[in-house]
Residue, then its C-alpha position, 0 to 999 in steps of 0.5 A: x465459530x464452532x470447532x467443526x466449522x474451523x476445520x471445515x474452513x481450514x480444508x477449504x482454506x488449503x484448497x484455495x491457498x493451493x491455486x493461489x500459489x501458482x500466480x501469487x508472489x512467494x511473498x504474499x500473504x493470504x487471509x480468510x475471514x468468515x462472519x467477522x472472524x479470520x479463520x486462515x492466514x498464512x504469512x509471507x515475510x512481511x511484517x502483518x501479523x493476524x490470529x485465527x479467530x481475530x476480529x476483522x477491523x472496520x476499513x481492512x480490505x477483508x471488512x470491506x469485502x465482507x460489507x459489499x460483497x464485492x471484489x475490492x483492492x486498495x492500498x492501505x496505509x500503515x494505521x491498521x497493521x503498522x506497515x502499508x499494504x497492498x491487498x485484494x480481496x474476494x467474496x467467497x462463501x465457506x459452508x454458506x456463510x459469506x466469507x472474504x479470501x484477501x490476498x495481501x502484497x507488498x505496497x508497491x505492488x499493483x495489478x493495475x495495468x493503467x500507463x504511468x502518468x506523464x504528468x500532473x497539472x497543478x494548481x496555483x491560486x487560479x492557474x492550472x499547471x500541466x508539469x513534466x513528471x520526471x520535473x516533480x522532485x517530490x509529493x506531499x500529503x497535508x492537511x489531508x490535500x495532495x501537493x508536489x514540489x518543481x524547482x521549489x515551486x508548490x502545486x496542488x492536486x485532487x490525486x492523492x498519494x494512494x492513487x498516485x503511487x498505482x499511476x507513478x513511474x518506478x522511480x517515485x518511491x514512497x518513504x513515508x505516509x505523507x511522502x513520495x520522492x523521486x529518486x532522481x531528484x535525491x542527493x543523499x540518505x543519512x540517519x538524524x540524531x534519533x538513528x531515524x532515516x532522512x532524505x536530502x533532496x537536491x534544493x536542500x529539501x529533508x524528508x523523513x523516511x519511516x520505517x514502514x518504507x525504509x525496505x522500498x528505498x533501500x530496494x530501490x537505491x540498493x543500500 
């Protein structure tokens, strides 16, 4: 991308960024991308770190927009900029070239207005489950299928983690890619012999907290 078109871009990138203040938390982060390149990023606190002129990455909330022209928002997982994100992006054009304004937010955001979930039904063999939310002590992500835990039983569910963490009440924290636990079900939080964060459930239950969500169980339990 020629220099002129970078400063064009910049001015253009100011612009947006000036409205965007006025409804985007101070924490945010907000990325322009024209023609694959980012040419804009301003960072917030977290840990997403882009270089002007970086190639946007196949699967990014930027690639996706600039693939279908469309609005697109998502969680992301933590495989492209090694902490979880929660991203919106919009299709706009910089000197007629098709370019994708993404405003990043921390994973536990969502501008979803959706009711949080009551409960799930599960499924074990060939019954189907309806359970009590606040009743799951925790949900698992293997072998690419969705399973939560009640009383030490196990039930499978077609909703993945994603989707789960728009829908779930606020005390369901996500502490790992494979994991989220409800808080009320937690009887204590220590460091194992590698200094890396566990979680003791109340059925005796360990599940292992990264450091891409340690800040969310910390914010949560204030520790």
């Amino acid at each position: 991308m020629n220099n002129e078109l970078n400063s064009f871009a910049n001015d253009i990138s100011q612009q947006y960024i000036g409205m965007l203040k006025d409804w985007v938390p101070v924490d945010s982060s907000i990325a322009i991308a024209v023609e694959n390149a980012y040419v804009y990023f301003h960072s917030g606190h977290q840990s997403i770190h882009l270089e002007i002129g970086q190639q946007v990455m196949t699967g990014s909330i930027a690639e996706q927009v600039l693939r279908t022209q469309k609005k697109t928002d998502a969680i992301l997982d933590n495989s492209l900029f090694g902490t979880p994100y929660y991203g919106i992006g919009y299709p706009i054009y910089i000197q007629n070239k098709p370019a994708a304004l993404v405003v990043v937010l921390p994973s536990a955001f969502s501008t979803k207005k959706a009711e949080p979930f009551q409960f799930l039904t599960g499924k074990q063999e060939e019954e189907w489950n309806p359970v009590a939310i606040h009743k799951i002590s925790h949900i698992e992500s293997l072998q690419k299928k969705t399973w939560f835990y009640v009383e030490g039983e196990q039930f499978k569910t077609s909703i993945t983690l994603k989707e789960l963490q728009l829908r779930l009440p606020t005390y369901f924290i996500r502490i790992h890619r494979s994991y989220i636990v409800n808080i009320h079900f937690i009887k204590k939080m220590a460091r194992d012999l590698t200094s890396n964060f566990i979680v003791t459930l109340t059925d005796g239950s360990e599940l292992p907290v990264s450091q891409s969500y340690i800040n969310n169980l910390r914010s949560a339990l204030e520790f």
